[in-house]
C-alpha positions, 0 to 999 in steps of 0.5 A, a space after each residue: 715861452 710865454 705870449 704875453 709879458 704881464 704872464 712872465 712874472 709869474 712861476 705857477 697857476 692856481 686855477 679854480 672852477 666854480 664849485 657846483 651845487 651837490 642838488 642835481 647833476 652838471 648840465 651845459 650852461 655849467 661846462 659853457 660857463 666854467 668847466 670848459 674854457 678852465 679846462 682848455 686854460 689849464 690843458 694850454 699851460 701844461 702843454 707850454 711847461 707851467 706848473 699848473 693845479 686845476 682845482 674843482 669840487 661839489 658844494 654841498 651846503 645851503 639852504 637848497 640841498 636841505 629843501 631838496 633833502 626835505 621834499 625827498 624825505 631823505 637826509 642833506 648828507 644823502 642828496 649830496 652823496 649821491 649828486 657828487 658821485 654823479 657830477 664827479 664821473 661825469 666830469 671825469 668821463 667827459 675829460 675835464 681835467 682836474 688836479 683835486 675834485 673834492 667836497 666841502 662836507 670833508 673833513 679837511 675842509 671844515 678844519 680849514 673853513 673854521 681855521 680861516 672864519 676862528 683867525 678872522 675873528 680872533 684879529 678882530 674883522 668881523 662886526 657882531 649884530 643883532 636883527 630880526 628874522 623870520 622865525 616858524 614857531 610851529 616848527 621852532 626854527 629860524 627860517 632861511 629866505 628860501 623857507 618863505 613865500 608870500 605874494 610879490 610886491 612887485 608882480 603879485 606872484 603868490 608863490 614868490 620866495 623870500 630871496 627873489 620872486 621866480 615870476 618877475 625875477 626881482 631880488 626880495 628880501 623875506 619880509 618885502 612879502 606879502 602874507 609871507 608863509 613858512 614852507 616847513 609847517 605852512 604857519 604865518 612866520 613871527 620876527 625875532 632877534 638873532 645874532 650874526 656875525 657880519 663881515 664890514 665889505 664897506 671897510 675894503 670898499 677903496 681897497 677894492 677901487 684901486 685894486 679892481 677898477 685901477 688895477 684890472 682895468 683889463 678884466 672882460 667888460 661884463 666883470 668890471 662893470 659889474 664890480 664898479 656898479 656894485 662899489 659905486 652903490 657903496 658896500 655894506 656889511 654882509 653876514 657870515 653866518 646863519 641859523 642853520 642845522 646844515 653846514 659847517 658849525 661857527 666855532 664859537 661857544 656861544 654860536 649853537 645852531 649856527 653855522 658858516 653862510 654857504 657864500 662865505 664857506 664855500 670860496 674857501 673850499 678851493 683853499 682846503 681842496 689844494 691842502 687836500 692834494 698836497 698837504 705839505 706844499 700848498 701855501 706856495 699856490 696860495 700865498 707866493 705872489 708868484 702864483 697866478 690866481 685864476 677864478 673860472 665862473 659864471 656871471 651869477 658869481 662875479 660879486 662872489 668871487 670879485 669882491 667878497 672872497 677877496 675881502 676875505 683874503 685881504 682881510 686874512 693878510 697872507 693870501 694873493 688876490 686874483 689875478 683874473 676873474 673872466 666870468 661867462 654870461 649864461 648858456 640858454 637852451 632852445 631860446 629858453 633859460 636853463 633850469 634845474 627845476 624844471 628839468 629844461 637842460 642838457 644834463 652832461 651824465 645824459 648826454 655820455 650815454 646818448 652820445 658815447 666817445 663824443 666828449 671832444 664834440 661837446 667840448 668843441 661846440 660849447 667854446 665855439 658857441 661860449 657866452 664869453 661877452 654875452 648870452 648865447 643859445 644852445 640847439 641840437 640843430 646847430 650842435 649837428 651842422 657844428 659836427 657835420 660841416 666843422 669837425 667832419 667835412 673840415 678837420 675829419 676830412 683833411 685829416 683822413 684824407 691825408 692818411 689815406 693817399 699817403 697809405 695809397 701812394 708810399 706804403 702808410 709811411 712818411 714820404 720825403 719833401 722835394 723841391 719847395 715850391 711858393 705855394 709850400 713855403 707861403 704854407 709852411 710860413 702860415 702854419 709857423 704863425 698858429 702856436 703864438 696866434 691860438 697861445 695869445 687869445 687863449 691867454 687873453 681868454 678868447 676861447 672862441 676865436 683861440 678854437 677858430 684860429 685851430 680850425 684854421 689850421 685844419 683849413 689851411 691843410 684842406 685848402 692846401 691839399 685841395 690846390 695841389 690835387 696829389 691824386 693827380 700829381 701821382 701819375 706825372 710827379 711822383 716827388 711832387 706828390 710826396 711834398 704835399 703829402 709830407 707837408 699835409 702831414 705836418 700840419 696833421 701833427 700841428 694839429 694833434 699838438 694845438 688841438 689838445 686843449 680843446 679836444 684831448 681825446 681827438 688829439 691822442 687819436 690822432 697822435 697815435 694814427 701818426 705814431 708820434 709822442 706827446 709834444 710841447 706847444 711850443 713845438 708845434 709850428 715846426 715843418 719836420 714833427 714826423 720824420 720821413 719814413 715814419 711808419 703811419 698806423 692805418 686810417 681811423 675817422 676821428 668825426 663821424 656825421 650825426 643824423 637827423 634821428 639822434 637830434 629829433 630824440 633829443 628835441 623830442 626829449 625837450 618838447 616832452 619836458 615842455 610839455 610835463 612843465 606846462 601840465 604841471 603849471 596848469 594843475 598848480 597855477 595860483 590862486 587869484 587875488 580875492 575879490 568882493 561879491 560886488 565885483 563878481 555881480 558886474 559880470 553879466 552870465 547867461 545861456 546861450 546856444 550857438 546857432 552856427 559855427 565857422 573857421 575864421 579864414 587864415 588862423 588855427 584857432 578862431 571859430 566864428 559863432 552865431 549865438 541866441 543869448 535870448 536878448 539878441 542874436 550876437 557874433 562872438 569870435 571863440 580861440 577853440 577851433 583846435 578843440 572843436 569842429 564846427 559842425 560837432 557844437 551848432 546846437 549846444 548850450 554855452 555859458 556867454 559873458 555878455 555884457 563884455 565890451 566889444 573887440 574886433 578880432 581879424 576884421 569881425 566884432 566880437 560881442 562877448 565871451 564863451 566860458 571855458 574850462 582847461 584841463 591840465 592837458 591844455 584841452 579845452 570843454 564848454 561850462 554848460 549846464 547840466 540840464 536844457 536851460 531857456 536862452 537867458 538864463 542868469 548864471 550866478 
């Protein structure tokens, strides 16, 4: 049975998951993202009876696993054999449900990858050109963008890399720096020529017009409004290939040191992942136009996976195109970007130790809080009020609060159904109507209003179970008593079959409380899951409440991290640009003592001074009230920026600056000279 007609056609699903670089473990942004809703997608359809494969696996090429490799001393094959170990458990433990996790540093993978780029080239789809590109002469190699810095032209950032500038957020290309410098040996990099092989993106360009923009017309908005911007710039070649040491190897005699560009290699890594798990059978998952193609990604690779990888497929010959590509926007944390390099997220393999058997938790925040349409902001405090006032007090509380009156009132077994009331059937009417209702957004990939829908269902049971108060009803009716509890249970079984895509693990728990086996979602809907007589197992709690301590550790943990970012930036903030004697000489830098010091009314960190510069007497307004008191400085001896115009700071002028010196801490101390100097004196 399916939902939606445009679905009947087809007989299987092939769904993959972005592959995750094998640099670091997974964090939240990726389980939000990708791993998650694919999950839930994959577990919906097996529950329907599709024959579903959900394939998954590390990257474990490109440039930024060789840089991590480089400034750990350690080979790239090492970093990645310890980060798919990682991402691997982790994902095992947390419950995502994979047919083939897999690695692109296998060796069926390099088979398949070099099968795929030899038959291109051999049917003539690629174009080879010669460019220049930066090469390091000290070291003697070509350079990857990611081996260069230089300044920006865009911000002035010095530290800006050769593919994008971090500090703006421009896309560059190596030689748009400024004074560009190798990160292998620090040299000045030359421009020489190299040979690469190019695929012609524009060739397929009105191919893709009619497949994307005529033909998924119902692609989410974010995804096809970035495919049509980027068909209507009109596509341009794009190389397959790079000088590289790390990666699988151009199967070519003339191609030393070159090997597959990761974007080109990796996308294919889904392909040799499905051979991997079943040798004999996986043309029909890749090649039948009976298998639906599904890609689960985040935004950064929709041209990835919309437009280039289908040109690979398109220009192969034998494959299917994607059906769907519903693309997530990104996952920030505590209103900040996720980042890697700073250190500033939830990492999953963390998260398992801190929070044990609190896997279907996570799951059930991240989709109820997912980027579907949007950026969307992860906080711990909104994780607690999520476990606390959703899963606790609504599905936990129904859920055990049924349990326990049916083991009160008839022995832990299920009681048989009296006389219907209206209130019952206009119950069991709503509940009939959740599978097609949850089944139809999961379908369209409305995750978040599908788990809305689940909890419904748990809210419809509190609310049912609340009206009709069979605590009380006990004492006067004992058959009425029995058919809310009987009914209550039903919607219990309802929702150990309709929770399953979204929390597997609470789903089994609560199976096994009810005693009942493993259904089809298509049951589900049905008033008569338990038999009467059923005997119940006793009473677990599937939720329990999370308290303000757990989460003040991990905000802790953040603040910490925070706290390691900004000392390390204030220990390596860049250079300034240069500047001529001339313009230092306009300064005009003197010794003054302060005379008398007072907090500014209503601010943290204004201190009003009174200074003898020994031209005048001045007030300067100085941002150090956390650093010094003011009775600690009436007397000391500063350096004072004098000739700076005028600026009126909450209501005072301030005429001038106080020079100060930062520490990495972010604490601030005087620029004083070492020895008393008379009010005046010239500092050059």
């Amino acid at each position: 049975m399916k939902y939606l007609e445009s679905d009947k056609r087809f007989e299987r699903y092939t769904i993959t998951t972005a592959l995750p670089y094998a640099n670091g473990p997974v964090h939240i942004g990726h389980l939000a993202g990708v791993y998650v809703p694919a999950d839930i997608y994959a577990r919906y359809l097996r529950s329907m009876g599709e024959e579903v494969v959900l394939i998954g696996g590390s990257d474990e090429h490109g440039v930024p696993i060789t840089i991590k490799a480089r400034k750990e001393g350690v080979t790239s094959q090492d970093i990645v054999d310890r980060y798919h170990n990682i991402i691997k458990q982790s994902f095992e433990e947390f419950g995502i449900s994979f047919d083939v996790y897999s690695r692109t540093t296998s060796k069926q993978h390099a088979e398949t990858a070099s099968d795929f780029f030899k038959r291109l080239y051999d049917n003539g789809k690629f174009v080879e050109q010669t460019s220049k590109q930066y090469y390091d002469p000290e070291a003697q190699a070509f350079l990857a963008d990611r081996y260069i810095i230089g300044k920006c032209p865009h911000c002035g950032n010095e530290k800006a890399y050769g593919d994008q500038c971090e500090a703006c957020g421009t896309s560059l290309s190596a030689t748009d720096l400024i004074n560009p410098k190798s990160t292998l040996s620090g040299a000045e990099p030359e421009l020489r020529e190299t040979k690469h092989w190019y695929l012609p993106l524009e060739q397929y360009e009105e191919f893709m017009r009619q497949w994307i923009l005529e033909g998924h017309k119902e692609w989410k908005t974010n995804v096809y409004g970035q495919c049509k911007s980027w068909i209507e710039q009109g596509l341009q070649p794009r190389a397959v290939t790079r000088d590289l040491d790390w990666g699988v190897k151009v199967p070519l005699p003339d191609a030393e040191g070159k090997v597959l560009y990761v974007w080109f290699d990796a996308p294919i890594g889904y392909i040799s992942f499905t051979q991997e798990l079943m040798p004999n059978d996986w043309e029909k998952w890749w090649k039948d136009e009976k298998s639906k193609l599904v890609h689960f990604i985040g935004k950064d690779n929709i041209v990835f996976h919309c437009i280039i990888f289908p040109a690979m497929l398109k220009a192969d010959g034998s494959y299917i195109m994607p059906e769907n590509v519903p693309a997530n926007e990104f996952l920030n944390l505590e209103g900040d970007k996720i980042s890697t390099s700073r250190n500033w997220a939830v990492w999953l393999h963390e998260y398992l130790k801190d929070f044990p058997g609190k896997q279907d938790v996570l799951k059930y925040v991240l989709c109820a809080n997912a980027p579907e349409t949007k950026d969307n902001d992860f906080t711990w405090k909104d994780f607690q009020t999520r476990n606390n006032s959703e899963l606790v007090a609504i599905y936990g509380n129904f859920v055990n609060r049924t349990m326990v009156l049916t083991h009160k009132y008839f022995g832990g077994k299920v009681p048989a159904c009296g006389e219907l009331n209206d209130l019952d059937r206009q119950t069991i009417e709503e509940m009939k109507q959740f599978p097609e209702r949850i089944g139809r957004s999961i379908e369209q990939y409305r995750f978040r209003e599908a788990l809305n829908e689940m909890m419904n269902l748990a809210r419809l049971g509190n609310k049912y179970l609340t009206e009709n108060e069979p605590w009380k009803t006990i004492k006067t009716d004992e058959s009425r008593t029995a058919t809310v509890l009987n009914i209550s249970l039903q919607i219990c079984a309802n929702l150990a079959i309709l929770s399953e895509a979204f929390m597997p693990m609470t789903a089994e728990k609560l199976r096994n409380m009810l005693n009942m086996e493993k259904k089809a979602w298509f049951e589900a809907g049905s008033a008569d899951l338990l038999n009467v007589e059923t005997a119940l197992s006793e009473p677990q709690l599937l939720f329990e409440q999370i308290d303000d301590k757990q989460i003040e550790a991990q905000i802790n943990k953040l603040q910490e991290t925070k706290k390691a970012n900004e000392i390390a930036q204030a220990e390596t903030e860049p250079q300034k640009e240069n500047i001529t004697y001339d313009d230092f000489a306009k300064l005009d830098i003197r010794v003054g003592t302060i005379l008398s010091a007072e907090k500014v009314a209503k601010t943290k960190k204004l201190l009003k001074l009174t200074i003898d510069t020994g031209i005048d007497q001045r007030t300067i307004v100085s941002g150090i009230a956390e650093h010094y008191a003011p009775e600690d400085i009436v007397g000391r001896q500063v350096s004072v920026v004098v000739n700076l115009a005028p600026k009126v700071l909450k209501g005072i002028e301030s005429r001038g600056m106080i020079l100060m010196a930062e520490n990495a801490d972010g604490s601030l101390s005087f620029v004083s000279p070492d020895k008393q100097i008379k009010n005046g004196g010239g500092i050059s």
